[in-house]
N, C-alpha and C positions, 0 to 999 in steps of 0.2 A: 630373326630372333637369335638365330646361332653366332652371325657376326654380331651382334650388338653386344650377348654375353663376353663372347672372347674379348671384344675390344673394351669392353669395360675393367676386366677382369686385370690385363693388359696395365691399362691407365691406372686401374687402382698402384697396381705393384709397384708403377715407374712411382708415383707421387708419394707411395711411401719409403721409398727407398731415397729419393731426394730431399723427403725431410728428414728421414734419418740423419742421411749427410750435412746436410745444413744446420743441425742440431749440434752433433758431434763437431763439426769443423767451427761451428760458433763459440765451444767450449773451449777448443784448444784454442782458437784464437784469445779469450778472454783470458785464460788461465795460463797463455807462455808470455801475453805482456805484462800480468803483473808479475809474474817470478821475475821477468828480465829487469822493470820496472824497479823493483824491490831490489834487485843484485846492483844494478847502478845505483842505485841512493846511498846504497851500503857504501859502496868505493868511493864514493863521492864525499860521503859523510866521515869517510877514516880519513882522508885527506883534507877536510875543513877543521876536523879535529885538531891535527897534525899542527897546523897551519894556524887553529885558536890561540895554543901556549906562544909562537912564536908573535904575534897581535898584540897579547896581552903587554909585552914589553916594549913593543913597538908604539903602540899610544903611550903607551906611559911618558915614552921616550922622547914622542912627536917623531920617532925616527922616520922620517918618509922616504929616502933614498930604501931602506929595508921595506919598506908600503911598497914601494914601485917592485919592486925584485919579486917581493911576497906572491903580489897579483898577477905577476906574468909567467910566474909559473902553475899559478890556478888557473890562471885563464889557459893552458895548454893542456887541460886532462881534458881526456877523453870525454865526452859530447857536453862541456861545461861551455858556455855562449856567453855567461855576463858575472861580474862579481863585483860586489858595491858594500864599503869595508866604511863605518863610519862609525865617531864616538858621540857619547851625551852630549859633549858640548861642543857639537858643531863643530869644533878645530880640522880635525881630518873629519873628510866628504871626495872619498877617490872613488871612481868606477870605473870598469874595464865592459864595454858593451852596453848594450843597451838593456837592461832587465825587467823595463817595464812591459818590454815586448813579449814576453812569457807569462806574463800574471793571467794571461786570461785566454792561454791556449790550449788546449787540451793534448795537445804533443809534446807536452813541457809541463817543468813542475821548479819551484824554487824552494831553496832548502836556506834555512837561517837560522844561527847560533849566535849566541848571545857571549861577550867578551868581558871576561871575570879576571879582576885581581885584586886579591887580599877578599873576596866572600862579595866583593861590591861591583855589581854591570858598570863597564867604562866605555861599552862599544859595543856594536852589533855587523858580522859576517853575513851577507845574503849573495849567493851563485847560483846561476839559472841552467835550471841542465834541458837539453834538447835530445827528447827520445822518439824524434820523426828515423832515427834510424832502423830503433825496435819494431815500429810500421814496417818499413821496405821490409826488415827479413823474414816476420808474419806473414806479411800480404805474400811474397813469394814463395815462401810452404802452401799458404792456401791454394795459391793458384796450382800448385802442383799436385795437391791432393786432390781439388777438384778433376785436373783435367784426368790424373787416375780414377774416380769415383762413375766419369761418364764414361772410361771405357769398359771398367766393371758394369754399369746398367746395361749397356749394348751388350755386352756379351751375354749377362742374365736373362737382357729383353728376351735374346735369338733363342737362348734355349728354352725359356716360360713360352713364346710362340710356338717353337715346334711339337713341343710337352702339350697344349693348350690343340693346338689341331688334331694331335694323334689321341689323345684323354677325352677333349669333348664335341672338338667340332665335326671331326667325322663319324663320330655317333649320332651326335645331334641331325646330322643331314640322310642319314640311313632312317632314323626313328622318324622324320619329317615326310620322309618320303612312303615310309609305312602307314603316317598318318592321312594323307592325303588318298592313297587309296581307299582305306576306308572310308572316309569321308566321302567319294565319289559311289558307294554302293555297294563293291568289293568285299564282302567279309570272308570269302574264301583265302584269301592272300594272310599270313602269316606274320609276325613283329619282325620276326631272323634272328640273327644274332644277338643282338641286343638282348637277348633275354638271358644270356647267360651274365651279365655284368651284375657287380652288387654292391655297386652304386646309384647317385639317384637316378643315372637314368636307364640300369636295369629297374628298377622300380618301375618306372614309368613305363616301360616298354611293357613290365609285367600288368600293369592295370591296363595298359592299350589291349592289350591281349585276352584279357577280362571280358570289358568291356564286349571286343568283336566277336568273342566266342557267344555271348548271351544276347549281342542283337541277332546272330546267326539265328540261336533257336527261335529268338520268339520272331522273327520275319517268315521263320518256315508255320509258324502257329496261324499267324497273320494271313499266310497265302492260305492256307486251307479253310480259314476262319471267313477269309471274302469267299473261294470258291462257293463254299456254302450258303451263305447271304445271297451270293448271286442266283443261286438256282431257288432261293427262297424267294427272292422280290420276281422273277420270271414268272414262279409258279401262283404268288399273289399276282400279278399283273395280269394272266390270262385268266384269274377268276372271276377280277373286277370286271375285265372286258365282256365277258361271258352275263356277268349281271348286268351290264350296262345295255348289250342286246339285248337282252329278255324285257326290260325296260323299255327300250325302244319300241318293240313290238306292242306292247300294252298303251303308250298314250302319245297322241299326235304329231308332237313334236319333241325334240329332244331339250329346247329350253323349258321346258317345264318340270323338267327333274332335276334335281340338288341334291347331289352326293354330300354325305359327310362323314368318312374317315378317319377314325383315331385309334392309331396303330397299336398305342399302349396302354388306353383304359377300354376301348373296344365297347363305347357306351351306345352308339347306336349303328344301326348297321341295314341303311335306308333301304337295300335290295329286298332284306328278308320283312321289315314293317310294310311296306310295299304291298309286300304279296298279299298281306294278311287286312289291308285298307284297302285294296282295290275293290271290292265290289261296292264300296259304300263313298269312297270319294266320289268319281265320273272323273271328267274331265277336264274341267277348269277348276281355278284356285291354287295356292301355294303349295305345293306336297309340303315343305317342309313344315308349315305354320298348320297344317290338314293334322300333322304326323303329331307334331305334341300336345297339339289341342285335345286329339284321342286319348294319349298319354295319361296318368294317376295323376300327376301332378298340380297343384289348387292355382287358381285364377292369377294371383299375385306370380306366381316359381313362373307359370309359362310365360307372363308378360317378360321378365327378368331374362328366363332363357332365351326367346325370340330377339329380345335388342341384343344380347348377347352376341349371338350366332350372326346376325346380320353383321355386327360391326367387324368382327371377326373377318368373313367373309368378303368385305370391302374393303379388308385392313386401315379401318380407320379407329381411334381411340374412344374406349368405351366408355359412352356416356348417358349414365341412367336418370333420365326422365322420369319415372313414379316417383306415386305418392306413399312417401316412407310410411303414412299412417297406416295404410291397408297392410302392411307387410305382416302374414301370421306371429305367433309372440313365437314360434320357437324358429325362426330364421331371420336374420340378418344379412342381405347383401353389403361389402363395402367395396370401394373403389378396384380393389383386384378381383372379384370377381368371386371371392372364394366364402365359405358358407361358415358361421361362426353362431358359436348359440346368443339367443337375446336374453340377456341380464335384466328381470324384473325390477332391478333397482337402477336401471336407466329410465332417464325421460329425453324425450329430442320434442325442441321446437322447432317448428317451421315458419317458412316468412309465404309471401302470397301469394309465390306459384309453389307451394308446398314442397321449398329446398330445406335440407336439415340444415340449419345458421347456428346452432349451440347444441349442445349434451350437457344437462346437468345432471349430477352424481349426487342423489338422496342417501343420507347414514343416518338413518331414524329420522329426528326432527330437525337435524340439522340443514342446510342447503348453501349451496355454492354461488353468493350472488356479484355482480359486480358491483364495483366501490363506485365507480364514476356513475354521477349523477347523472348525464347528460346517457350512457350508456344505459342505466337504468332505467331512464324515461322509454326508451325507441322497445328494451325486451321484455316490460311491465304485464303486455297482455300473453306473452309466452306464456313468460312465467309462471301466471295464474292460473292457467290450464294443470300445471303440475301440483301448484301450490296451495288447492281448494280445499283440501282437507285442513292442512295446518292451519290455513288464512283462519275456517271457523272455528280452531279451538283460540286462536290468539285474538278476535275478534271479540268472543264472548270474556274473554279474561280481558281485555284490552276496558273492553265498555265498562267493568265494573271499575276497573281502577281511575278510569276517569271521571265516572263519576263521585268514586271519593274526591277527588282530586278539585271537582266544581266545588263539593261541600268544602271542604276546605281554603279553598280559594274566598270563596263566598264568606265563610266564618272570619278569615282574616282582612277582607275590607272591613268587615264592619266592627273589628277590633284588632289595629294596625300594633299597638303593644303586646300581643301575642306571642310571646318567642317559642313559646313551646309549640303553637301550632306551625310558627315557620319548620323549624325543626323537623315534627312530623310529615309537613307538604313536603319537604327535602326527602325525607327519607321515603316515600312512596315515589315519588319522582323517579330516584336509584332504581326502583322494584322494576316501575313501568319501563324504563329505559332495558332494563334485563330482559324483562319479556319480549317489548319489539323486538329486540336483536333475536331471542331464540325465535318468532315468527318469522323472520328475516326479513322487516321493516328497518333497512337502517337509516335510511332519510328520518323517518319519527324517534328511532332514536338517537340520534346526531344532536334533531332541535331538543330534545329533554335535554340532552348534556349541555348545550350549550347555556339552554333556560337554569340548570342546576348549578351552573359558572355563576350567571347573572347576579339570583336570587345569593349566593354566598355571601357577595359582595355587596350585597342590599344596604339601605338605610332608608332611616323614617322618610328623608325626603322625597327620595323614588319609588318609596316599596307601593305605592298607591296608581303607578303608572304601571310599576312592574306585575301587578297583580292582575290590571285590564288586559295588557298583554296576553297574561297566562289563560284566564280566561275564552279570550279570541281565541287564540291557539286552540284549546279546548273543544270549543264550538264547531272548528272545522274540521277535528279529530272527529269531532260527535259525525259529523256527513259522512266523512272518509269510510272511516267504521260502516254507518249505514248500507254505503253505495256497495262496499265489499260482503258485504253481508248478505243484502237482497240480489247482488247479482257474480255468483263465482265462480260462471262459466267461461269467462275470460272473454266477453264481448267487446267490440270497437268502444262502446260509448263509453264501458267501464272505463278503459285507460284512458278517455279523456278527457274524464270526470276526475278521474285522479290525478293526471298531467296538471290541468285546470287548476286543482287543488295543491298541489305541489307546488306550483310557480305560487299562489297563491298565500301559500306556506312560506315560501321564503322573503316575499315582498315583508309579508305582515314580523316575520321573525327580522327580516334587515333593520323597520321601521322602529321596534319598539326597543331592540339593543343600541341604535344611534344614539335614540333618546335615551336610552340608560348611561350610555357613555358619555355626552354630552353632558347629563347631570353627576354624572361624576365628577368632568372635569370643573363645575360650576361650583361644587359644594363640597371636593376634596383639594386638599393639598398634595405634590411631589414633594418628596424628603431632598431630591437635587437640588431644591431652591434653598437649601441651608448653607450652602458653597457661597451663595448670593450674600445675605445677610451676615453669614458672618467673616466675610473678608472686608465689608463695609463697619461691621464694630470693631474689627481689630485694629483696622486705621485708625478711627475714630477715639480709640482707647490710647494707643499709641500717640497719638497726635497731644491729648490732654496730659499725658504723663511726658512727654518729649523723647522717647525711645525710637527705635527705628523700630519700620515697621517690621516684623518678622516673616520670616516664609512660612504659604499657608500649603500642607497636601491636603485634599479633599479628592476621596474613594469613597464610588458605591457600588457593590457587586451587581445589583440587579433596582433600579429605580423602582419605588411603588407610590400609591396617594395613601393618604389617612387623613382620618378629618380633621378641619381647623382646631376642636378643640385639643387632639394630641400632639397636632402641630408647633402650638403656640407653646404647649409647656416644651416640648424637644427645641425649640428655637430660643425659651428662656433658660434653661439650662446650659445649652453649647456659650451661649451668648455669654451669661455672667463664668463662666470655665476660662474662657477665653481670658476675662478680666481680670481675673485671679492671675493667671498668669502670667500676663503683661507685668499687674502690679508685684505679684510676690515670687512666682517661681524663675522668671527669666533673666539672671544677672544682669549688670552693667555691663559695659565694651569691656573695662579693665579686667574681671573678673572671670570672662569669655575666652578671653585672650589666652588669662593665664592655665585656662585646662582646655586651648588648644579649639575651641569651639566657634565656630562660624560666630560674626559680631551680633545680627542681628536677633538671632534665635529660630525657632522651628517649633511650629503646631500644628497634629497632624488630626483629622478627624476621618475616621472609616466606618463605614455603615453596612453592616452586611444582615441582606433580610433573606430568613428560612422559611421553612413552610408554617411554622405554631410561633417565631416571634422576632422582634428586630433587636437588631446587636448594636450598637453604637461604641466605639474607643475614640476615648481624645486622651489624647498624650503631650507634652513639650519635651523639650530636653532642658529646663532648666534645672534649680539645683534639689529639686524633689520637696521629699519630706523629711525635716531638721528633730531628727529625735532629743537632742540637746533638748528642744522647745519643750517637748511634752513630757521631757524627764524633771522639769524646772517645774510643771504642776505635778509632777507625782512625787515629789518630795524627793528627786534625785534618783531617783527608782527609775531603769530602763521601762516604758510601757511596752505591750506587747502587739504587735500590728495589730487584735481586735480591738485593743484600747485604742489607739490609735484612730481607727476609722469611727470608732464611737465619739471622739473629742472633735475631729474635722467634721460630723454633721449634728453638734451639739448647738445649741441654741447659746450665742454670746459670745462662741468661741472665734478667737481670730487671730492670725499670725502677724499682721501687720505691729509697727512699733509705734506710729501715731493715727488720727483718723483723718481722710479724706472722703472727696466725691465718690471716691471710685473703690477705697477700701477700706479696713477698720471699725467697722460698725459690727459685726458677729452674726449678722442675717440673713446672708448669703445661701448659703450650703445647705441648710436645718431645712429652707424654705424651697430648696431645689427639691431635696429630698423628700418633703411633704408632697409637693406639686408632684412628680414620678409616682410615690406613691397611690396618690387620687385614681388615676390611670392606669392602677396595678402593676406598675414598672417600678425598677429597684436600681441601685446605682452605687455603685461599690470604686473603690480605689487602693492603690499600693504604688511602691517606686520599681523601678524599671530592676536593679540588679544591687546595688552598693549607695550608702546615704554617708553626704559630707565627705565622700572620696574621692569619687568620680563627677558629684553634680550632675545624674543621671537621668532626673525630670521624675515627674508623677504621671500613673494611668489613670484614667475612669472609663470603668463598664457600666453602660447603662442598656440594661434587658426590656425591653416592651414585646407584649405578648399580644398577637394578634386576634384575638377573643377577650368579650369581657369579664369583667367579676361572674355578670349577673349568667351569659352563657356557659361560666366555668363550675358555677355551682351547680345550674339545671342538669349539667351531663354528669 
């Protein structure tokens, strides 16, 4: 530990001290080449200067014998390599060296002035200067201040070393060797000197020193505290031995005695019960199983305590075989062994060798059952056992609502146009469905919800299947009831009367919802199939009028059926929509073109169904609604959007400018509108944002409410 500090200690110092230096020497290297850098460009530059004015008349002159003389004495200053003197037009092209060889050295740099006479460049000066010599006199300071730098470290090293053994490492090996004593048992032995330091490892010598002093005392507490112990278990040892004889002498053999010993609760104490059962044991039998039999304690405690103590005894894990029903109500054994009072609002069921398999937790009439059917089936007759009082109050309340439930059923075969009794039957259904769950039948209440789904969704075609169904159901509720009624002691044959009836229940509930479904799909329509038909009228329309055909979106957030008869008018509707805007709202190509709009056009229809009614949007993008048009019947008078939607579903009205197959006739719209109506649906329109600006297209909302007139009035 002690070398490891020093030598780290050591290595930090050198590492920092070497980047110091390599820091600082990287600066003056940086910062003396460009001073020197900069000082030569200068001189170099007074002397290109110098050397400009004389150029200037030298081209003028063409004098080249002065060009020759000029450049040979540039090219002789000090670290100048190359000079290449040239005018605009090419005439003089002299060079002394090679200058291209410096353009892209980084020991070198080239310097160029441009040759002025009378305000106007006639020529241009370039000299290559070579500062590999600035290098050498650099590099050879650096090396010289390094090789000073490492004999400064070595000599700092020698004295942080010697500084470093005499400050920490010879403390550290004095404290090391104080600590080892101690460690070996020693607490007599002292920290020494070290304790007068106050630094950290007087510190630490002072907590060693802590420490030894306080295990000192408490080892001498220790030694007196076993002496003691010892001559305690000596003196329990010869008194057991002393009971143990006397015991010998009273019966046979010595396997027939069973000591039991518990030094801390001290609950039984077989020598002294012994003395006090001898005259009325004899000789044979278990002392032990003899001794608590005598014992206060009731038939259930001594079974518990005897497996108890045997397993114990054999060291093997305790495993209680009774019958949890015997167990008195105010004790509770669990798996530790240990005594917990019994909660009146527990029930335990057991399976057939009377093991507890569940606990259910009663909170008044509530109870905690399982979901899974299959689960339900197998702990049905537990259950019962706990559940006999609630089963009769849900049984008697159960029988009466069923049998409203027949009268009514019965009332509505025999008058299928009843809504108000449907109505009714629904709303008792809800009640009955409340009850099973508070009796905690939820299998019977599952099948009402489902049966309350069914009937919702009813119609005259089905409702005469649906009602036998209900019926049947009914009939085998009527047993169910019965069987739980006359028998709620939780017998075998109960739950398999009830099993019986359960599978029996759900055959009959699969059977008559297929057939419900099945005749729904027979005598409802899906609204998805409007995607169908009306991309086959848009062709079709398209194709007679010679347009292309246009792009169709078709969105529906959630598919549902509705009957043929609201089908046909929502498929008359989208259908003449469509045509309308083949014919009137969707420009020509040229007209497309010129506001930028895809050639063929776009209609989009979205359907989205809530819970109370259906939403329909069809929209295009053509050129909307022309207020010009309906300002021309209102005598030049802007109308106002209500006028507006009042004139487009007015009987006569039409936008077209002559009449065809497909438009200009004014019957259109009035008779959409009528039709929705019928159906108690309503259907409204406006333009998207801007009319005759943009050519933004027209919306229509059309609302269908999933109830009719006739049920909207009854409620």
């Amino acid at each position: 530990m002690r070398n490891s500090i020093v030598a780290k200690l050591n290595t930090a110092l050198i590492m920092i001290m070497v980047l110091i230096t390599l820091f600082f020497s990287g600066i003056f290297a940086y910062t003396s080449f460009q001073s020197e850098s900069e000082l030569l460009e200068q001189q170099v530059s007074k002397v290109i200067g110098l050397s400009v004015q004389n150029l200037s008349d030298i081209i003028w002159d063409i004098d080249l014998e002065r060009l020759e003389k000029l450049m040979d004495s540039l090219a002789q200053q000090e670290a100048v390599r190359a000079v290449h003197v040239r005018d605009v037009t090419g005439t003089i092209n002299s060079m002394r060296g090679d200058i291209a060889e410096y353009e892209n050295r980084t020991d070198g740099s080239i310097l160029e002035r441009n040759i002025i006479n009378d305000g106007q460049v006639i020529g241009s000066i370039r000299v290559a200067i070579d500062k590999s010599g600035i290098y050498d006199r650099i590099f050879a300071t650096l090396r010289l201040l390094l090789y000073m730098t490492v004999f400064k470290i070595a000599i700092i090293w020698f004295f942080i070393v010697k500084l470093a053994n005499r400050v920490i490492r010879r403390p550290l090996i004095a404290l090391e060797h104080d600590v080892d004593v101690i460690a070996k048992g020693d607490f007599t032995h002292s920290v020494g000197s070290s304790l007068t330091r106050s630094d950290e490892i007087g510190l630490f010598a002072k907590r060693f020193e802590e420490m030894r002093i306080s295990i000192a005392d408490k080892m001498k507490i220790i030694e007196f505290q076993n002496k003691s112990l010892e001559r305690k278990v000596n003196e329990r040892t010869i008194d057991l031995q002393r009971r143990a004889n006397d015991l010998r002498a009273v019966f046979d053999s010595s396997d027939q005695v069973t000591l039991i010993i518990e030094r801390d609760l001290n609950i039984l104490d077989a020598s002294k019960k012994a003395t006090e059962l001898l005259p009325s044991l004899g000789s044979h039998g278990n002392l032990l199983e003899r001794f608590i039999s005598a014992s206060n304690l009731s038939e259930s405690e001594q079974s518990i305590l005897i497996s108890v103590i045997r397993t114990s005894l054999n060291n093997d894990p305790i495993n209680f075989d009774i019958n949890a029903s015997a167990l008195p109500v105010e004790l509770l054994i669990n798996v530790e062994g240990t005594r917990v009072p019994f909660q009146m609002n527990w029930g335990y069921v057991l399976d057939a060798s009377n093991q507890v398999i569940e606990k259910i937790i009663l909170t008044g009439r509530d109870i905690s059952l399982h979901k899974d059917f299959e689960q339900y089936q197998q702990s049905t007759e537990k259950r019962l056992q706990v559940m006999a009082e609630l089963i009769g109050v849900g049984v008697a309340k159960a029988r009466r609502d069923i049998d409203q439930y027949d009268g009514l059923a019965h009332a509505m075969k025999r008058s299928i146009q009843g809504g108000e009794s449907l109505e009714k039957y629904l709303g008792n259904l809800h009640t009955a469905k409340g009850n099973f769950r508070i009796s905690g039948l939820k299998i019977l209440a599952n099948s009402i919800h489902n049966l309350e789904g069914t009937i919702k969704n009813d119609s005259q075609s089905y409702q005469l299947m649906t009602l036998e169904g209900c019926l049947e159901l009914n009939s085998y509720y009527h047993e169910i009831l019965e069987k739980i009624e006359n028998d709620t002691d939780g017998s075998r044959n109960l739950v398999n009367v009830i099993r019986a009836r359960l599978e029996s229940g759900k055959a009959i509930s699969r059977t008559w919802l297929e057939g419900a479904l099945e005749a729904q799909e027979r005598n409802f329509c899906f609204l998805s199939t409007l995607e169908k038909d009306l991309g086959q009228m848009v062709e079709s329309t398209a194709a007679q009028l010679g347009k292309p055909v246009p792009q169709i979106e078709f969105r529906i957030d959630d598919d549902t059926y509705v009957p043929p008869g609201i089908y046909d008018v929502l498929r008359t509707c989208c259908l003449h929509l469509s045509s309308n805007s083949l014919a009137h709202g969707i420009e020509s190509a040229e007209i497309r073109r010129q506001y930028q709009k895809n050639l063929e056009g776009q209609i989009n229809l979205f359907i989205g169904v809530g819970r109370t009614q259906i939403k329909i949007q069809y929209w295009d993008d053509g050129q909307g609604i022309d207020n010009q048009l309906f300002a021309a019947d209102q005598g030049g008078r802007p109308p106002t959007p209500e006028k507006i939607r009042d004139l487009i579903f007015e009987k006569g009205f039409s936008s077209a400018s002559h009449l065809t197959e497909i438009s200009g006739r004014g019957i259109g719209m009035s008779e959409i509108r009528e039709q929705l109506e019928s159906i108690g649906a309503s259907i409204d329109c406006y333009n998207h944002e801007v009319v005759n600006e943009g050519h933004t297209g027209i919306r229509f909302l059309i609302k269908v409410p999933l109830v009719s007139a006739e049920e909207r009035k009854s409620s």
